[in-house]
C-alpha positions as CSV (number, residue, x, y, z in Angstrom):
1,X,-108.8,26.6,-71.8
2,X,-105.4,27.1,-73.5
3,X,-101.9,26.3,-72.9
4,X,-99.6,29.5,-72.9
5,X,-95.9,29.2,-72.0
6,X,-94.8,32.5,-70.5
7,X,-90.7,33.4,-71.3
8,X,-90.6,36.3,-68.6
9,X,-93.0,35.2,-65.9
10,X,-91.5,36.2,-63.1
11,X,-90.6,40.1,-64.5
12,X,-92.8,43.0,-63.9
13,X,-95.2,42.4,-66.8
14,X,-94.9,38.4,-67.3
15,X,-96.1,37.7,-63.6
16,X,-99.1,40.1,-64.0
17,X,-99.9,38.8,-67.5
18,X,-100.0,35.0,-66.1
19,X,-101.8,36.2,-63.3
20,X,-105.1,37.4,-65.2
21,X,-104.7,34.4,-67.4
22,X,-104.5,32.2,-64.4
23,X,-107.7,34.0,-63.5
24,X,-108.7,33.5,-66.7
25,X,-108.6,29.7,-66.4
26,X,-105.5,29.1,-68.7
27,X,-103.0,26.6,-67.9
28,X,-100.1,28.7,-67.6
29,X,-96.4,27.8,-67.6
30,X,-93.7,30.1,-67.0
31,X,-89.4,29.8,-67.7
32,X,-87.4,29.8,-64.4
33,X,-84.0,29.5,-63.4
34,X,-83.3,27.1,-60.9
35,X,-84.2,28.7,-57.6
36,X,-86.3,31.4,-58.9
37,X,-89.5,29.3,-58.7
38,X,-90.8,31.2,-55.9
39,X,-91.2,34.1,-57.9
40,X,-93.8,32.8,-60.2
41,X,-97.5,33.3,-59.9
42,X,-99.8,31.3,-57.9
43,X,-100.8,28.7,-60.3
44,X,-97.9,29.3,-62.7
45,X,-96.1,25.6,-63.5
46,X,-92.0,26.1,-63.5
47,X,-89.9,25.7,-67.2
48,X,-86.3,25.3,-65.5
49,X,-84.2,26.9,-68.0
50,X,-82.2,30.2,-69.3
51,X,-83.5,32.0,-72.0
52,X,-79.8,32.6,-72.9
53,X,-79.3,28.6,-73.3
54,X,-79.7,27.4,-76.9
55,X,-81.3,24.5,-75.7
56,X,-83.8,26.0,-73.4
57,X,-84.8,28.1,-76.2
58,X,-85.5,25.2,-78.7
59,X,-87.0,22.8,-76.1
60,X,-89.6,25.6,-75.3
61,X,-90.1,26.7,-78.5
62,X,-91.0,23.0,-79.7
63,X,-93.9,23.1,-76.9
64,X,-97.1,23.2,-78.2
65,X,-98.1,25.6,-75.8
66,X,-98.7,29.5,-77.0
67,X,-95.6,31.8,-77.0
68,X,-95.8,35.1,-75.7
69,X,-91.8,36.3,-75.0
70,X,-92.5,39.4,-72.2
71,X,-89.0,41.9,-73.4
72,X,-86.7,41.5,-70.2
73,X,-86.6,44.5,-68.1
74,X,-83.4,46.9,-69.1
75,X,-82.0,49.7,-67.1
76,X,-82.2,53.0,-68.1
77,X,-80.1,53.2,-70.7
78,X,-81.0,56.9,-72.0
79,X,-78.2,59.2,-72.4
80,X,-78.3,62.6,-71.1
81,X,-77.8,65.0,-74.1
């Protein structure tokens, strides 16, 4: 069983990728903003932070946990040509 700290839990991808390693039997932490909680996996353990926050960012990345950053979700951002 691993640790894996989740940056992006509760996006599109990140809440599906701690789900199967939920299922998986991993202990599985996630970064939340305050308030957000509830939108974390069954099973998923809360970071409070913001990934914008210097601090946040070195406090999780001194974890010994696994990192696996999940890209945020963007917009569209293609131009029509």
């Amino acid at each position: 069983m691993q640790r894996v700290f989740i940056a992006g839990a509760t996006g599109y991808m990140g809440s599906r990728l701690a789900e199967e390693l939920i299922c998986r039997r991993h202990n599985v932490s996630g970064l939340v903003r305050p308030g957000s909680e509830n939108r974390l996996p069954t099973g998923c353990l809360p970071v409070y932070g913001n990934a914008l926050d210097r601090a946040t960012r070195i406090l999780t990345c001194n974890s010994s946990a696994s990192r696996t950053p999940v890209p945020p979700k963007h917009s569209n951002s293609a131009k029509s040509i």
